[in-house]
C-alpha positions as a Markdown table, in Angstrom:
| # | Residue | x | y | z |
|---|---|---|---|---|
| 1 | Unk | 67.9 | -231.2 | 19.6 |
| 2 | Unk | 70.6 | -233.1 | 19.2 |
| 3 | Unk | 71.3 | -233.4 | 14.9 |
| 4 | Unk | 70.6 | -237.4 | 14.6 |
| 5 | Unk | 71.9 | -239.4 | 11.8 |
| 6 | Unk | 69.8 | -239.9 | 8.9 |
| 7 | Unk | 68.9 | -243.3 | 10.1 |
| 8 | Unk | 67.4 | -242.0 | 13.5 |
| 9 | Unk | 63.7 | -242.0 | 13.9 |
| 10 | Unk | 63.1 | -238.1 | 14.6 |
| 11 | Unk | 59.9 | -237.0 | 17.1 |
| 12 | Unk | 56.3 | -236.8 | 15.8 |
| 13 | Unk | 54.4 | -233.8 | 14.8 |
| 14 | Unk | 51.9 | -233.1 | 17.6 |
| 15 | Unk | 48.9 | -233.7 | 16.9 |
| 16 | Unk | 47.1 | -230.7 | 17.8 |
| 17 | Unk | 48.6 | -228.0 | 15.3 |
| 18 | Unk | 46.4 | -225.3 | 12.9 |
| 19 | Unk | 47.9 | -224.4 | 9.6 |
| 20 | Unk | 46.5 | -221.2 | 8.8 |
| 21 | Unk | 46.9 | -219.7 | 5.4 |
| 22 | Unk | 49.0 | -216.5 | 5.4 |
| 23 | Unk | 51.7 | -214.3 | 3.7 |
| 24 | Unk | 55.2 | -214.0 | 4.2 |
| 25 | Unk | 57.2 | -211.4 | 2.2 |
| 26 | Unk | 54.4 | -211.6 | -0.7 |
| 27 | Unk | 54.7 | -215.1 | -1.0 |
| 28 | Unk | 52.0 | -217.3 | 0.8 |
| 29 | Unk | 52.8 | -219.7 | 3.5 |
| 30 | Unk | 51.4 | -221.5 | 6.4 |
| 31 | Unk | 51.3 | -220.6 | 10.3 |
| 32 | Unk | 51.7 | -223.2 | 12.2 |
| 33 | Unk | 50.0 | -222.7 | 15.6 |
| 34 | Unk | 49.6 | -224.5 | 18.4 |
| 35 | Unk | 46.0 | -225.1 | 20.4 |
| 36 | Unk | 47.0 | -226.9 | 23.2 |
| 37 | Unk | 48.2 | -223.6 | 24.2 |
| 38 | Unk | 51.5 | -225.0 | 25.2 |
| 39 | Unk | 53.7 | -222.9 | 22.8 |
| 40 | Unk | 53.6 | -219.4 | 22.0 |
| 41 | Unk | 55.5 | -219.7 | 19.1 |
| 42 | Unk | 54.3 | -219.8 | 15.6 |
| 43 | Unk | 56.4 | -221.4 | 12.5 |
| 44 | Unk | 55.7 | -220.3 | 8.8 |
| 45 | Unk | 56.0 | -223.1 | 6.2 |
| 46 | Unk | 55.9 | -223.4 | 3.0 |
| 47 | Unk | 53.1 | -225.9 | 1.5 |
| 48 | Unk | 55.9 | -228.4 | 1.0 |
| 49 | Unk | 57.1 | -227.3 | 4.5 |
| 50 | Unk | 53.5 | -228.5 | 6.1 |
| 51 | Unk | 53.6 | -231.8 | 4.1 |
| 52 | Unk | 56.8 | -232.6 | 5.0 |
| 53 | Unk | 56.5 | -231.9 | 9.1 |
| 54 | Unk | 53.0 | -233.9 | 8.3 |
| 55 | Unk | 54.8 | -236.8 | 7.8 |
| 56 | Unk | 57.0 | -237.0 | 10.9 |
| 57 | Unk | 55.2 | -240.1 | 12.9 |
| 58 | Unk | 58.1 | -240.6 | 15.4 |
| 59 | Unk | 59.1 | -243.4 | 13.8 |
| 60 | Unk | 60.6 | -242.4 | 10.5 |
| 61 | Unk | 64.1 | -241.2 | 10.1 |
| 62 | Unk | 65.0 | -238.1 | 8.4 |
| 63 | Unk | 66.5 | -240.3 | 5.1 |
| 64 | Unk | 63.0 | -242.3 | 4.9 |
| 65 | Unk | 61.1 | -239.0 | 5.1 |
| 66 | Unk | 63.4 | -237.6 | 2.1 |
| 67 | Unk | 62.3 | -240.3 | 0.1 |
| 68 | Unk | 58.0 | -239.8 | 1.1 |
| 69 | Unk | 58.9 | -236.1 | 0.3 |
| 70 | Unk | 60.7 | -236.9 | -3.0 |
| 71 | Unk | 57.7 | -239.1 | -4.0 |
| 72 | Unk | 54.5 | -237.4 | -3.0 |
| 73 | Unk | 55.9 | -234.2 | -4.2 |
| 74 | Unk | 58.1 | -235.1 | -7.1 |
| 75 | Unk | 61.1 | -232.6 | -5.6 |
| 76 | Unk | 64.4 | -233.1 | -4.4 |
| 77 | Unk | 65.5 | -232.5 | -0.5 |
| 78 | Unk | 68.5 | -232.3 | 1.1 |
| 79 | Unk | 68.8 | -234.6 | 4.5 |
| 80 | Unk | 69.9 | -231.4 | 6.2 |
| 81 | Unk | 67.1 | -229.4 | 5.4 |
| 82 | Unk | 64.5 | -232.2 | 7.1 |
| 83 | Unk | 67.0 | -232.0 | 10.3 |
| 84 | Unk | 66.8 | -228.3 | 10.3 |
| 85 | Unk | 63.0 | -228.3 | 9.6 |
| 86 | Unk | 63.2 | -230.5 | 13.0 |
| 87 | Unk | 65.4 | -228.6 | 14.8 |
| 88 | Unk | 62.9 | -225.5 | 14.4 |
| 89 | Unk | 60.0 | -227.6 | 15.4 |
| 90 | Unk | 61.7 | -228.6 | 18.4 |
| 91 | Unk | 62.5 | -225.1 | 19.2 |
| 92 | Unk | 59.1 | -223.9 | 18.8 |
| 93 | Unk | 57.4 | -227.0 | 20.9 |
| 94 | Unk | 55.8 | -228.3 | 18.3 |
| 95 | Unk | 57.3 | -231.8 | 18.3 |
| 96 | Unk | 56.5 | -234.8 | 21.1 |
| 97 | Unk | 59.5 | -234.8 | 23.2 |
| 98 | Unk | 60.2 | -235.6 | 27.0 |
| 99 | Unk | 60.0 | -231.7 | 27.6 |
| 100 | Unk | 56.7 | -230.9 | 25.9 |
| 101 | Unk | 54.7 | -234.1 | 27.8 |
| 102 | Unk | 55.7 | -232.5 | 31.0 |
| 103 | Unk | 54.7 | -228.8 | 30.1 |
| 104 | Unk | 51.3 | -231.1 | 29.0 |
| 105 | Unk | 51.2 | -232.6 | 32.1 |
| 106 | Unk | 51.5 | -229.1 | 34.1 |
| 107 | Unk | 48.6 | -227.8 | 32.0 |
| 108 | Unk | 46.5 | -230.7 | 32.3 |
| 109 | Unk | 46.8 | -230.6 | 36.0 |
| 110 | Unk | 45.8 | -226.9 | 36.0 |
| 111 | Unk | 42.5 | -227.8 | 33.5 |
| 112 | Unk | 41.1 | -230.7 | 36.4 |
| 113 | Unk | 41.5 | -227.9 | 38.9 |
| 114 | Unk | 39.6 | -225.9 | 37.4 |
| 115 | Unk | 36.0 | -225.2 | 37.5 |
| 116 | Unk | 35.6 | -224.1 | 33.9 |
| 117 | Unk | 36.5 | -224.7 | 30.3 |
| 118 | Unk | 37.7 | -221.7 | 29.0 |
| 119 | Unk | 37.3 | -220.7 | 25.2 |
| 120 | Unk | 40.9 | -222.0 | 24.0 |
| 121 | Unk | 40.2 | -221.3 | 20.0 |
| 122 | Unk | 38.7 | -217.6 | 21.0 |
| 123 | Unk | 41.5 | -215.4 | 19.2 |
| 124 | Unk | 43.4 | -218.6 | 17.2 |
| 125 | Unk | 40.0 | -219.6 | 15.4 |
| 126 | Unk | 37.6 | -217.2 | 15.4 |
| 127 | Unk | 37.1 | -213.0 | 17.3 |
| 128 | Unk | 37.7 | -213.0 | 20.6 |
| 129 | Unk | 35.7 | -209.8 | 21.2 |
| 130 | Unk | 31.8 | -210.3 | 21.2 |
| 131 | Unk | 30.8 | -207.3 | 18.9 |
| 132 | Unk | 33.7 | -208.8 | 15.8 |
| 133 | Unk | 32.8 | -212.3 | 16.5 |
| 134 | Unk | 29.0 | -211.3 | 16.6 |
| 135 | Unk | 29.6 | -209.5 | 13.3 |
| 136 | Unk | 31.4 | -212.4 | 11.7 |
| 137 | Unk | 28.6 | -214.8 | 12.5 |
| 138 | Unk | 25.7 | -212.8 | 11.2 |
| 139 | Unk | 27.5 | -212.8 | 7.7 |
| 140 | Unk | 27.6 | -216.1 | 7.5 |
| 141 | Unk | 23.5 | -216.6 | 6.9 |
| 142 | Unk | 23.5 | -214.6 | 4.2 |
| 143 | Unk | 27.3 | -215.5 | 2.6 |
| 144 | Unk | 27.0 | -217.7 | -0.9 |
| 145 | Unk | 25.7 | -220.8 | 0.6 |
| 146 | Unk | 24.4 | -219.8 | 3.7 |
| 147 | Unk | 20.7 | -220.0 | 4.3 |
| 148 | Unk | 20.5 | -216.6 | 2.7 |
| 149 | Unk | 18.8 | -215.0 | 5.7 |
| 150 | Unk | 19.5 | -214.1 | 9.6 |
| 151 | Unk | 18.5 | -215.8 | 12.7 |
| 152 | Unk | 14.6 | -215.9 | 12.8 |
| 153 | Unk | 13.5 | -213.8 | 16.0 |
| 154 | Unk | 9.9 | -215.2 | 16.7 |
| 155 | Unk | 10.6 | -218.5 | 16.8 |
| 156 | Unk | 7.0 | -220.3 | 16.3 |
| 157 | Unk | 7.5 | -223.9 | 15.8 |
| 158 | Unk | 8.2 | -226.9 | 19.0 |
| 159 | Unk | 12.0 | -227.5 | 20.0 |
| 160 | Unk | 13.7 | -229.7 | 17.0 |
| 161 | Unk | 14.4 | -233.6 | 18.4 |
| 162 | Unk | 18.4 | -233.2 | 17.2 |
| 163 | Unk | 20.2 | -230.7 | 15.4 |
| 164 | Unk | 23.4 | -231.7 | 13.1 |
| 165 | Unk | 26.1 | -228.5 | 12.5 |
| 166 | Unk | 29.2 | -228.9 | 11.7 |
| 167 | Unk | 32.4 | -228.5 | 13.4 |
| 168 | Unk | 34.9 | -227.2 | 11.2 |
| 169 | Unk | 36.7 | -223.8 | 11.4 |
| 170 | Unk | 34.1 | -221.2 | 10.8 |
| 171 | Unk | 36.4 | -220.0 | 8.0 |
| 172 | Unk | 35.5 | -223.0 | 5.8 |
| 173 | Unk | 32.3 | -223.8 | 7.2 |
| 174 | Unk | 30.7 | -220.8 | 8.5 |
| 175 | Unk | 27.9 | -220.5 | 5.9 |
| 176 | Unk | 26.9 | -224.5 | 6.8 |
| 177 | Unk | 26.7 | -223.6 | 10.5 |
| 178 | Unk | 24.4 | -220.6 | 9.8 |
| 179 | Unk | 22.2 | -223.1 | 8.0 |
| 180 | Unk | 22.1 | -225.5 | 11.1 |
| 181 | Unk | 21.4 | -222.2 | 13.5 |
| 182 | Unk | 19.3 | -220.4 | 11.4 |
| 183 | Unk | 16.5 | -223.8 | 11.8 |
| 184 | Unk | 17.3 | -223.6 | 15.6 |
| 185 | Unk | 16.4 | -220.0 | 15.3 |
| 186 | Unk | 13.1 | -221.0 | 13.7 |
| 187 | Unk | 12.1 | -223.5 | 16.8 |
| 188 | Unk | 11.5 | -222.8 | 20.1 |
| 189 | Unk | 14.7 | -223.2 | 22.9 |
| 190 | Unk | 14.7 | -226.0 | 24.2 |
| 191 | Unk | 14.9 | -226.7 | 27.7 |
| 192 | Unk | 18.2 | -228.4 | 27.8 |
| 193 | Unk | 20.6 | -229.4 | 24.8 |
| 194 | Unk | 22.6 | -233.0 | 25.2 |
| 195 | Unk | 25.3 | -232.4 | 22.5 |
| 196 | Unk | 27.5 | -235.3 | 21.2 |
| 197 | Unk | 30.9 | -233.7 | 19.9 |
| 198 | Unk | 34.1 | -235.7 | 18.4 |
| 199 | Unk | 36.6 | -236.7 | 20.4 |
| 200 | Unk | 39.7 | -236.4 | 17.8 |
| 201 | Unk | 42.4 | -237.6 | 20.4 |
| 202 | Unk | 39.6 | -240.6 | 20.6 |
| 203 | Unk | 40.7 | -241.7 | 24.2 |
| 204 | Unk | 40.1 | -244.9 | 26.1 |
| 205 | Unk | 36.1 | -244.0 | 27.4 |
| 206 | Unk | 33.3 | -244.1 | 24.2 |
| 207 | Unk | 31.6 | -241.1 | 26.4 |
| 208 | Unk | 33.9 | -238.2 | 27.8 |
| 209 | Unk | 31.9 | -235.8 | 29.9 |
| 210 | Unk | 32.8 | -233.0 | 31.9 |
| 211 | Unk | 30.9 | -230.7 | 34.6 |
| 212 | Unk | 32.6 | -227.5 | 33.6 |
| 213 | Unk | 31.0 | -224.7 | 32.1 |
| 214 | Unk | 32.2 | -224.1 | 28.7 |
| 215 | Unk | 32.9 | -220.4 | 28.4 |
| 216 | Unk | 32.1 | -218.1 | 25.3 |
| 217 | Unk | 32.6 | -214.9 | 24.6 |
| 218 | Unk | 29.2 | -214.3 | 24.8 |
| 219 | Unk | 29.1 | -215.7 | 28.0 |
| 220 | Unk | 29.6 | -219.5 | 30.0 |
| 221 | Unk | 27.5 | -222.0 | 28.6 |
| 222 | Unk | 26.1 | -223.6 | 31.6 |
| 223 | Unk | 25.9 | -227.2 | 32.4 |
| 224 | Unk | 22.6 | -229.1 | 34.2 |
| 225 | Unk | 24.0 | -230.7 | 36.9 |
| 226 | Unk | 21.0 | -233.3 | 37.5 |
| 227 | Unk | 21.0 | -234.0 | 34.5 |
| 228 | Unk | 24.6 | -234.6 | 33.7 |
| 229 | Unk | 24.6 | -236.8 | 37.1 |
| 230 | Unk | 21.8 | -238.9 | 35.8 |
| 231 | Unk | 23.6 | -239.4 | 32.5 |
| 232 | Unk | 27.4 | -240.2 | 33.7 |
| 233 | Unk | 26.0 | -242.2 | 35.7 |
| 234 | Unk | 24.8 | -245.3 | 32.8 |
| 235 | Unk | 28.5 | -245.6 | 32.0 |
| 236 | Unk | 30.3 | -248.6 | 33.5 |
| 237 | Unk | 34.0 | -246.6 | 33.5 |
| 238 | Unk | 34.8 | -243.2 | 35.6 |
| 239 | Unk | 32.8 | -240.6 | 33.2 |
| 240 | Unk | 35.4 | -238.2 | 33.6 |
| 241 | Unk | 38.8 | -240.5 | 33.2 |
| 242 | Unk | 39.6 | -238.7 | 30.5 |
| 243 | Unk | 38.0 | -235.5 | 30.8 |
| 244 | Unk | 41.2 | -233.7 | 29.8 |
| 245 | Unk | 39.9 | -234.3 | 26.0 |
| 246 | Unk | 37.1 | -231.9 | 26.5 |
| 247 | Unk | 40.5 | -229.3 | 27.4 |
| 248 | Unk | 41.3 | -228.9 | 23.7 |
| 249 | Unk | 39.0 | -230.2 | 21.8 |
| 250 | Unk | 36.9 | -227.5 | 19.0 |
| 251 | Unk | 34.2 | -229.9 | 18.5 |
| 252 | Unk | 31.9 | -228.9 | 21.4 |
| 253 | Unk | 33.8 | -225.6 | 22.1 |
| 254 | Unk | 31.8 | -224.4 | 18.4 |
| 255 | Unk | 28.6 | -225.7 | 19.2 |
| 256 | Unk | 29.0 | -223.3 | 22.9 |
| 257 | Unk | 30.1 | -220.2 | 20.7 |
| 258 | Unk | 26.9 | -220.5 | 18.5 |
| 259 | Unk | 24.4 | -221.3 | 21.0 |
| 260 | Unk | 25.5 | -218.8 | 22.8 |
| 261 | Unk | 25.8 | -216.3 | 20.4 |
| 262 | Unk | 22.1 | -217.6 | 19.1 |
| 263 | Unk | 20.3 | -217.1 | 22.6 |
| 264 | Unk | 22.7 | -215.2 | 24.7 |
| 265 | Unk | 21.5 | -215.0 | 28.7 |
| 266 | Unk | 18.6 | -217.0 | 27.5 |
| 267 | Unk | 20.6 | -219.9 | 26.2 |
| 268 | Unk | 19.4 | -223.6 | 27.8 |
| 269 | Unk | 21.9 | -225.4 | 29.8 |
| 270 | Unk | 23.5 | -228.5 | 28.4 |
| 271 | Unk | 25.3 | -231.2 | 28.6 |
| 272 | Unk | 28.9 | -231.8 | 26.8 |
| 273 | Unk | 29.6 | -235.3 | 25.9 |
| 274 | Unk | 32.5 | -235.8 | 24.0 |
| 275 | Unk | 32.7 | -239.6 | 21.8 |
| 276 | Unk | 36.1 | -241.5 | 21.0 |
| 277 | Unk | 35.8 | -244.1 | 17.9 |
| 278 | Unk | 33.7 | -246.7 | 18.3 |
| 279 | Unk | 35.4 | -248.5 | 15.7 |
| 280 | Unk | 38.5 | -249.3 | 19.0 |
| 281 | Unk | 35.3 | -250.6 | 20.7 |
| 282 | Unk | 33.2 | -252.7 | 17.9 |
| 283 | Unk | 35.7 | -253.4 | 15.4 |
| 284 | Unk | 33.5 | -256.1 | 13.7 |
| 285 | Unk | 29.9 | -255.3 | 14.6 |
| 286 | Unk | 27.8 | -252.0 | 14.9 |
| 287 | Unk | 27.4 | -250.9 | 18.2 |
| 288 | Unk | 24.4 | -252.0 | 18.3 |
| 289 | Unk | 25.5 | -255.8 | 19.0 |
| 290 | Unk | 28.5 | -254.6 | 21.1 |
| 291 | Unk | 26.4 | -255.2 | 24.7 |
| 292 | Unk | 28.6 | -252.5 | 26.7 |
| 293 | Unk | 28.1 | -249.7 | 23.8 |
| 294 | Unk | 24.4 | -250.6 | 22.9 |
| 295 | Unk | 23.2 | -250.8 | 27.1 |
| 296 | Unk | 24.7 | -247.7 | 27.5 |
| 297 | Unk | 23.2 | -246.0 | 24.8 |
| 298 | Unk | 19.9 | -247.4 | 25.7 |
| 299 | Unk | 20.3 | -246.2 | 29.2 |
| 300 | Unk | 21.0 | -242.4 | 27.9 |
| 301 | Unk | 17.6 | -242.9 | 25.9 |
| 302 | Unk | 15.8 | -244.5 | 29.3 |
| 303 | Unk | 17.2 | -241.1 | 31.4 |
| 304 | Unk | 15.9 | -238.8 | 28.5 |
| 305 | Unk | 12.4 | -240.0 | 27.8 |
| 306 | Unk | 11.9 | -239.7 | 31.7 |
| 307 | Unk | 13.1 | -236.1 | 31.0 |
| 308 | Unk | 10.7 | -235.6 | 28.4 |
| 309 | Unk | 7.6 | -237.2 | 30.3 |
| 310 | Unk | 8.4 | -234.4 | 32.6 |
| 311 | Unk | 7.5 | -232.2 | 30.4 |
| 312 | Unk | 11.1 | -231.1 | 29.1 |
| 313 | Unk | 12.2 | -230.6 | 26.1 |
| 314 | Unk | 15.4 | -232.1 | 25.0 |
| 315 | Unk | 17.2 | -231.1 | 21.6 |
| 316 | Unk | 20.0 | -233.5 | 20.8 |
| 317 | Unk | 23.4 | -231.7 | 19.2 |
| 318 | Unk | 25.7 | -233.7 | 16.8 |
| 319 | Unk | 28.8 | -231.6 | 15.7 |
| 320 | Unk | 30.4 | -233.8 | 13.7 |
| 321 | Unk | 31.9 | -233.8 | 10.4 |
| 322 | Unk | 32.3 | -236.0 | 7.7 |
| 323 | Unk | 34.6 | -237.6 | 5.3 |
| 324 | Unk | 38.7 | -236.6 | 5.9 |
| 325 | Unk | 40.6 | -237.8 | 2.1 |
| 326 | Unk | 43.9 | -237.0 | 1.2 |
| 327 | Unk | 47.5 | -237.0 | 1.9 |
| 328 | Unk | 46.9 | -234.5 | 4.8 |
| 329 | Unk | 45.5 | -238.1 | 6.0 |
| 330 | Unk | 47.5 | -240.8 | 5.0 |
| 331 | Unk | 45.8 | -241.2 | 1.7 |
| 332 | Unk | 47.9 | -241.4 | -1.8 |
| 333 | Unk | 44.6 | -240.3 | -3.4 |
| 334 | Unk | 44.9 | -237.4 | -6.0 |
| 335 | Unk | 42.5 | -234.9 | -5.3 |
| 336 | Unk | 40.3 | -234.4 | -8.6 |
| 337 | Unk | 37.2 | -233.5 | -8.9 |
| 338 | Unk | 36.0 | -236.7 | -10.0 |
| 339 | Unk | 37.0 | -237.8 | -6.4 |
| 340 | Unk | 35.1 | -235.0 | -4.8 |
| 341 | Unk | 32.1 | -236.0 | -6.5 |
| 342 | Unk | 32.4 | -239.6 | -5.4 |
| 343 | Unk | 33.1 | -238.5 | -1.7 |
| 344 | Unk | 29.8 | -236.4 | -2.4 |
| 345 | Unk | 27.6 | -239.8 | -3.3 |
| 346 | Unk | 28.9 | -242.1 | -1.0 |
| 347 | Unk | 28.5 | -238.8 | 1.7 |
| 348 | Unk | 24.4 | -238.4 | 0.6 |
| 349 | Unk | 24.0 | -242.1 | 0.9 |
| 350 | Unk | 25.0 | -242.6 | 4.8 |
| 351 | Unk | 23.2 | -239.2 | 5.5 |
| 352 | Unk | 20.4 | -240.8 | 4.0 |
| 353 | Unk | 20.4 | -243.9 | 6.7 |
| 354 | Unk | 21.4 | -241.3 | 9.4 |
| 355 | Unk | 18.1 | -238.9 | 8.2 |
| 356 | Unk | 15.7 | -242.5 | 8.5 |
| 357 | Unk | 17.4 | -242.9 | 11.9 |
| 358 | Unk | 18.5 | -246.0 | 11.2 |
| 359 | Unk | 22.0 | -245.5 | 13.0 |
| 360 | Unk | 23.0 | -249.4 | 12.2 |
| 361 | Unk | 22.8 | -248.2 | 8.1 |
| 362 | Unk | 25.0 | -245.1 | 9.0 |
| 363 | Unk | 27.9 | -247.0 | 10.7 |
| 364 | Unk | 27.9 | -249.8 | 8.2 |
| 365 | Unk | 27.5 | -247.4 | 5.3 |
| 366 | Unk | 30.7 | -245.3 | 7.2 |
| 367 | Unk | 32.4 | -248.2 | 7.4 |
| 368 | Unk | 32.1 | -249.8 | 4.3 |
| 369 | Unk | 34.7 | -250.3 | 1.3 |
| 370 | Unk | 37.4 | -250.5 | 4.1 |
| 371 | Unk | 36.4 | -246.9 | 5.6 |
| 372 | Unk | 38.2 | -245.1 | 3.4 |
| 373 | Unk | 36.4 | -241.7 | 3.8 |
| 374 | Unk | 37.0 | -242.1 | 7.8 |
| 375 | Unk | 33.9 | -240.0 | 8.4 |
| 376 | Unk | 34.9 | -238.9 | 12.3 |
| 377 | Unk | 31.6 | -237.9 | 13.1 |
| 378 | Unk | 30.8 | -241.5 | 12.7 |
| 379 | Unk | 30.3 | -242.4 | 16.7 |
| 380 | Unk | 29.0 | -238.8 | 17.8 |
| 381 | Unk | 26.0 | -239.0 | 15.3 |
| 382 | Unk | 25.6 | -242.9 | 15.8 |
| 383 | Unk | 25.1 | -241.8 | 19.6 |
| 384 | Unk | 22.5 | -239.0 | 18.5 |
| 385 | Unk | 20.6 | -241.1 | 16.2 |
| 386 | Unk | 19.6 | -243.4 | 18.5 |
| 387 | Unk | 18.8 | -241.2 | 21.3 |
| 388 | Unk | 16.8 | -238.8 | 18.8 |
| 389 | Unk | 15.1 | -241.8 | 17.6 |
| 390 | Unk | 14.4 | -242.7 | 21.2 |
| 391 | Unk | 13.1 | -239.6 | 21.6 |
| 392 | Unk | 10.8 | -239.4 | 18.8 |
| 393 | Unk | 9.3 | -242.6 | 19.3 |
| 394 | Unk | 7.2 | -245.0 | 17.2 |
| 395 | Unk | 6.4 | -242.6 | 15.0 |
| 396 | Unk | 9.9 | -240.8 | 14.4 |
| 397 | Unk | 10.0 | -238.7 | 11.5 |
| 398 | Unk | 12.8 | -238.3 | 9.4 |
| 399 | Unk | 15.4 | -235.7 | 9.8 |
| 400 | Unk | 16.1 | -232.9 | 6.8 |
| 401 | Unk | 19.4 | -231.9 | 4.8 |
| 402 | Unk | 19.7 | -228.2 | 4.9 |
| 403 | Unk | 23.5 | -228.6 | 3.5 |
| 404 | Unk | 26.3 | -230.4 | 2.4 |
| 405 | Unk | 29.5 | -228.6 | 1.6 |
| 406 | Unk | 33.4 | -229.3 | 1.6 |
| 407 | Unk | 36.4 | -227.4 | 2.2 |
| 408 | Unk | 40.2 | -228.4 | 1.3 |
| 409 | Unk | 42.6 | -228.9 | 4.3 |
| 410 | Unk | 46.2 | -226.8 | 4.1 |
| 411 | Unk | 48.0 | -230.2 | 4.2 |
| 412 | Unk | 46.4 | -231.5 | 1.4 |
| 413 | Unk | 43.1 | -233.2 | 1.3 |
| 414 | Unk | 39.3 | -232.9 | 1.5 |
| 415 | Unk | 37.0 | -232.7 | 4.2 |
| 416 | Unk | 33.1 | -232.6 | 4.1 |
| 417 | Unk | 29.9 | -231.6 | 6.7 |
| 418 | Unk | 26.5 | -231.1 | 6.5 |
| 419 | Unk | 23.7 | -229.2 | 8.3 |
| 420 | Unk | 20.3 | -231.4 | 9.3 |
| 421 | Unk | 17.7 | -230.6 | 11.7 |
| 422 | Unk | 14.9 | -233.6 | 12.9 |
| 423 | Unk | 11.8 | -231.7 | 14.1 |
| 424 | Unk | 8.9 | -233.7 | 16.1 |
| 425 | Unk | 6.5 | -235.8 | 14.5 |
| 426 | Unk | 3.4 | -233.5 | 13.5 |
């Protein structure tokens, strides 16, 4: 890089960064990595270090991001030290320039050719060696505030109508997943899973699908073709415009590892949708009243019931999380716990319209008060409340909390998941 003046937008972080809590000569830091596995560099920053190289947008200049520094953290910086903060961030690829989009473009081109979608976050996120990562799992059921038992192994109840885990890092939310698998564990497999996952890049199609396997440790998590063709096919746009989201995207990648890990060569087959923000699509309404969105959905629901009059059954998959506070972002809230307990209540009150199935409640109750708990789970589970109410009929029963939990992010802030399960009526 170039040293610009102070008044000289610098680039933006990327996007796509994990700060992972660490120690650097005794004194903790955080390791920056990256998952679009375009670096293979690593930065350690301070927690003032993270902040600051959280606020570089690409459009602030090193002398505005001094002053954000000096006020969200009440310390004095040097000018210098931002431009040197960048200059390592550059070095280390971590920063949007001209060279980084074209090493993206070289890897994106080598993910369409491909025929699978390997395990990216296997090694950054979690074991990449099926024994450790088997073993890491298992504690999680029976970790303070897991389900406080294993996986059942004689599963005697039907196939649940939707399933809603989590999909934060394991290391925050392990014990919330484990209460999400251990009720699938309970049921009877299904004979195919249709899982809804977040889209965080949130591209420029609501649906993102993909016919790649996603591969596990434990093995490739195989997608059903028919059925994938029957669904991609009630979207109006190419399904897989921007199937390069799926490429590094944990949301789905999660749900793989623990279905896989739950069932092994007997897992189901499935069918990975990813969802961008319906928010872009519906700012004003629900989707519900947005004719594109709501057809579509109702389409999805038309080629699953024929699926289930065939005698299949069809478990629907949400991994979504919930509310994202704090300055980690863009909020000036301080964390207290006063504000945890309000992001609690106003958490248990959408789940409540999501467990009715009334999807409409959820996205207004998401939305509401100007959105300020930007739930980004909010289209995934609007898309698998419907379809599970579809699914369930007339006589849908409600769905069932197993948990609620949240986890502090390294950059500052709050984020909050849950575990639900919606069994058949009767």
């Amino acid at each position: 890089m170039t040293a610009p003046g102070p008044d000289v937008p610098l680039p933006a972080l990327r996007s796509r960064l994990e700060a992972v809590p660490a120690e650097e000569d005794g004194q903790p830091v955080y390791l920056l990595r990256d998952l679009e596995e375009l670096s293979e560099s690593s930065v350690a920053l301070s927690g003032g270090g993270v902040f600051l190289a959280s606020l570089f947008d690409g459009k602030r200049t090193a002398e505005t991001l001094r002053e954000l520094f000096v006020q969200g953290t009440g310390s004095e910086i040097k000018v210098e030290t931002i431009l040197e903060l960048a200059r390592a961030l550059e070095d280390a690829g971590y920063l949007e320039t001209p060279a980084l989009a074209e090493r993206r473009r070289k890897a994106l081109e080598a993910f369409r050719a491909s025929g699978r979608r390997p395990a990216v976050f296997a090694g950054p996120s979690y074991p990449a060696e099926p024994p450790v990562l088997s073993h890491r799992l298992s504690d999680f059921f029976t970790a303070e505030r897991g389900p406080g038992k294993p996986a059942a192994e004689s599963p005697d109840k039907p196939a649940p109508l939707g399933l809603v885990a989590p999909h934060i890092d394991f290391g925050r939310g392990g014990p919330s997943y484990a209460w999400s698998y251990r009720a699938l564990s309970e049921r009877r497999p299904p004979d195919v899973v249709v899982s809804f996952g977040v889209a965080h890049v949130s591209p420029d199609t609501p649906w993102i699908f993909t016919p790649k396997a996603y591969e596990t440790p434990f093995g490739a998590l195989e997608v059903d073709a028919p059925l994938y063709d029957a669904l991609a096919d009630k979207v109006w746009y190419d399904p897989r415009a921007d199937e390069w989201a799926h490429k590094n995207e944990h949301s789905l990648e999660f749900q793989a590892v623990w279905l896989k890990y739950l069932w092994r060569e007997k897992t189901p087959p499935w069918v990975p949708i990813l969802v961008s923000s319906f928010e872009r699509f519906s700012p004003d309404e629900v989707p519900s009243k947005a004719a594109a969105l709501d057809k579509a959905i109702r389409d999805f629901a038309g080629v699953l019931k024929e699926q289930q009059d065939a005698g299949r059954r069809v478990t629907i998959l949400a991994g979504i999380d919930l509310a994202h506070v704090g300055r980690r972002f863009g909020d000036e809230l301080e964390l207290t716990p006063d504000l945890e307990r309000k992001i609690e209540a106003e958490d248990r009150r959408s789940l409540v319209d999501a467990l009715a199935l009334d999807a409409d409640g959820f996205y207004r109750s998401a939305v509401g008060d100007g959105a300020w708990r930007k739930v980004c789970g909010l289209s995934a589970l609007y898309t698998s409340v419907r379809l599970i109410k579809e699914l369930g009929g007339a006589s849908a029963a409600p769905g069932r909390l197993l948990s609620y939990g949240q986890a502090p992010d390294p950059a500052g802030g709050i984020v909050s998941f849950a575990s639900a399960v919606f069994d058949p009526k009767g």
